[in-house]
C-alpha positions in Angstrom: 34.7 136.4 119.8 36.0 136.0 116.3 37.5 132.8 115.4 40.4 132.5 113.0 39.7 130.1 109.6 42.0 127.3 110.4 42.2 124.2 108.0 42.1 121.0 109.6 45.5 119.0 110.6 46.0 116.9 107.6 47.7 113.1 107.9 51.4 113.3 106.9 51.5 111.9 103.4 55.0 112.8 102.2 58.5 111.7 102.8 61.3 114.1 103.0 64.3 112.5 101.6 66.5 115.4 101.7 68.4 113.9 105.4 68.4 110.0 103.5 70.2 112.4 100.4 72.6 114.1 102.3 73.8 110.6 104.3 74.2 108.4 101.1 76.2 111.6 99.7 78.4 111.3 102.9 78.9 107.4 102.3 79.6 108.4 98.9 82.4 111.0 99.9 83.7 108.4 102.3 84.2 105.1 100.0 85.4 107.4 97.2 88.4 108.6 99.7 89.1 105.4 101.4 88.7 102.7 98.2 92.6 103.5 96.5 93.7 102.8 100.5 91.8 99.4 100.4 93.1 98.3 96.8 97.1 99.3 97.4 97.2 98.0 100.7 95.4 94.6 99.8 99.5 93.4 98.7 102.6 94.6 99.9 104.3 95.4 96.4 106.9 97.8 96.1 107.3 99.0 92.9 110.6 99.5 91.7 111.7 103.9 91.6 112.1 105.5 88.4 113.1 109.4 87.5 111.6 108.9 84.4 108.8 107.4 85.5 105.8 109.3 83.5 101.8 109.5 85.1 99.5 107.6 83.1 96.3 106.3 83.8 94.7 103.4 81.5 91.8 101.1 81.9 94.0 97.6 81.0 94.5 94.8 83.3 96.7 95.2 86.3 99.1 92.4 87.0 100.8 92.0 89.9 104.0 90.0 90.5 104.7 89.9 94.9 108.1 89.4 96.4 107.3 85.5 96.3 106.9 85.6 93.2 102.9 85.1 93.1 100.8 86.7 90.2 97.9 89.1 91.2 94.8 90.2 89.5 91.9 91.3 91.0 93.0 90.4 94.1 93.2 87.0 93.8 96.4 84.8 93.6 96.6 83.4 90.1 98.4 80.0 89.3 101.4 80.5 87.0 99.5 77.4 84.3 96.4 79.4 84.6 97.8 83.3 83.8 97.4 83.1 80.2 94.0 81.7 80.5 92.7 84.5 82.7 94.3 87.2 81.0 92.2 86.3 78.1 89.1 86.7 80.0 89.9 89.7 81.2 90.8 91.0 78.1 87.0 90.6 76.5 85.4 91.5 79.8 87.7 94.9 80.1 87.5 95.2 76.2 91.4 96.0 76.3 94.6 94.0 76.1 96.7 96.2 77.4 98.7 95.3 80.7 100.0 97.3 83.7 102.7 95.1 85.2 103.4 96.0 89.1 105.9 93.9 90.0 107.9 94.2 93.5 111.4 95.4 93.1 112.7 92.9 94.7 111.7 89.7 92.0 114.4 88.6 90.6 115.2 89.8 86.6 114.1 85.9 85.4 110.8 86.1 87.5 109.6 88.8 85.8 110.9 88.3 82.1 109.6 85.0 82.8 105.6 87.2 83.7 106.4 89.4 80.3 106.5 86.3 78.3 103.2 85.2 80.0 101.3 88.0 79.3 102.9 89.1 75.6 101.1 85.0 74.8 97.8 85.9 76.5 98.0 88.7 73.6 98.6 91.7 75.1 98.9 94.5 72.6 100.9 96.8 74.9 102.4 96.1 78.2 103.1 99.1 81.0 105.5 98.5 83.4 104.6 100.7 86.5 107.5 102.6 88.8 107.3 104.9 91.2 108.7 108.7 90.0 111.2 110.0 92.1 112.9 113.2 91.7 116.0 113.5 90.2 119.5 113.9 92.1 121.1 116.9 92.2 123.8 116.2 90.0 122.1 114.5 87.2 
């Protein structure tokens, strides 16, 4: 009988990392979808509606001002004495001083001229005030 040239079984020596590719481009899919849901939801802030209201999207610093009248950034509750202070920081570590106030639209009109005073001393060059567009009425 004629035998067949077969090679020898050789030891596994490579690593396929096309399945480990294709899950960390599923996480990626999934974290990119869910993370806006995780930051809007963190406060309950409703910002105030505006027909006018134009879509912008800037890198500054994102100040929030809640319904008790608590300021926001990063997440983190910031004392009213300690605003301008971190504001500043964030300024040099975003390399920007602009500011996109999101303030409820229930606070009160003092409350929040009382926030635009704070963040025009941190040294903000330009302050955003966000709403949230609605169309316009039928007879306007």
């Amino acid at each position: 009988m004629r035998r067949r040239h077969t090679q020898p079984d050789k030891e596994f020596s490579e690593i396929n990392i096309t399945p480990f590719t294709d899950v960390i481009l599923v996480l990626l899919v999934i974290f990119m979808i869910t993370s806006p849901f995780l930051l809007s939801g963190a406060f309950n802030i409703k910002l105030p509606k505006a027909v006018s209201a134009e879509t912008q999207v800037n890198q500054g610093v994102e100040v929030y001002l809640s319904s008790n009248n608590e300021y926001i950034i990063d997440n983190v509750v910031v004392a009213p004495a300690s605003l301008i202070q971190t504001l500043k920081v964030h300024f040099v570590t975003k390399g920007s001083s602009e500011v996109i106030v999101k303030a409820d639209q229930s606070v009160l009109h003092g409350q929040f001229v009382k926030l635009l005073d704070l963040v025009k001393t941190a040294g903000a060059s330009k302050i955003l005030i966000a709403t949230t567009k609605v169309a316009p009425a039928a007879g306007q």
